[in-house]
C-alpha positions in Angstrom: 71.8 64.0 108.2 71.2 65.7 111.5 69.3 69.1 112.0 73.0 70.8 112.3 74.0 69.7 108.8 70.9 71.4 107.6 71.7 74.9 109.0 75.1 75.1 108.0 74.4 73.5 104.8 75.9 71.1 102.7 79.6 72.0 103.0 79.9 72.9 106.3 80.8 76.1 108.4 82.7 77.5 105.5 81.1 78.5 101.9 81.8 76.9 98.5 85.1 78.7 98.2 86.4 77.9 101.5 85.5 81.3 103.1 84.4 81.6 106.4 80.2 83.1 105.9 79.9 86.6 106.6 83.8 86.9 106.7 85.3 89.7 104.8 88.0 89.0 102.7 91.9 89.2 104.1 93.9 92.1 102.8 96.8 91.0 100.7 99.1 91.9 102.7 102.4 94.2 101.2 106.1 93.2 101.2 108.6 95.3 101.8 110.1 93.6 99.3 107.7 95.2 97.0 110.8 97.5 96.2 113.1 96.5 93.7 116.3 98.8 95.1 115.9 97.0 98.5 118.6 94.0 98.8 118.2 92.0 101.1 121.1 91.7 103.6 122.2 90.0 106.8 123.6 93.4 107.9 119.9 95.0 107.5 118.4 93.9 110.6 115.2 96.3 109.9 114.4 94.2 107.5 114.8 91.1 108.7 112.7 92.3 111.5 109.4 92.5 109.2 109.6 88.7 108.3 110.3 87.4 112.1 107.1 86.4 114.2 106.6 88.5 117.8 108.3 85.0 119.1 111.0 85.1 116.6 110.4 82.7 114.5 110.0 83.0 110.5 107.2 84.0 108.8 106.5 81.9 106.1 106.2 83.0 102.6 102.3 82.4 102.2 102.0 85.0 105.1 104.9 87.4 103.7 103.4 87.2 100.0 107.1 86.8 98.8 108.6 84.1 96.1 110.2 81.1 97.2 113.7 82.5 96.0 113.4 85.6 98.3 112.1 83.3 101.2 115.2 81.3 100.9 117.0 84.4 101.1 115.5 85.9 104.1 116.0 82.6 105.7 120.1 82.5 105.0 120.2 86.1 106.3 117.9 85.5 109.4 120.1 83.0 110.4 123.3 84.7 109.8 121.8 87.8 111.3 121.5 85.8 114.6 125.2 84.3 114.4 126.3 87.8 114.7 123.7 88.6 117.3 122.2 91.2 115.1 119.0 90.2 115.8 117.9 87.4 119.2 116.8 83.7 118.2 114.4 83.9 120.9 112.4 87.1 122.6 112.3 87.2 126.5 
């Protein structure tokens, strides 16, 4: 082992958990899904908006914190959203 292993320690840059060291935790971040009355809707491009990437693309649902059923939603309605040129594909 080299003098480096020895300051970082045995696992590495990152701590037992996986954490960076000296890192603070990330903030779950909150869905606006979080709602129960909200539906969610092609025709609701606000919405769609909060799960679309500043490039357009997306956001998957470990970044959202939404199920895997309301992912596939929002995906169907992004996508028909952009058909009807409620919302770009791309930002210019």
């Amino acid at each position: 082992m080299s003098t480096d292993d020895f300051e970082r320690g045995e696992r590495g840059e990152r701590g037992e958990r996986g954490e960076k060291e000296g890192g603070r935790p990330r903030r779950k971040r909150i869905s606006p899904l979080a709602d129960p009355t909200v539906v969610i809707d092609y025709k609701n491009p606000a919405l769609l908006k909060h799960f679309l990437t500043d490039r357009g693309k997306v956001v998957p649902a470990r970044i959202s914190s939404i199920s895997a059923a309301q992912q596939r939603q929002i995906a169907k309605a992004i996508k028909r959203a952009r058909i009807l040129a409620l919302i770009p594909y791309t930002v210019q």
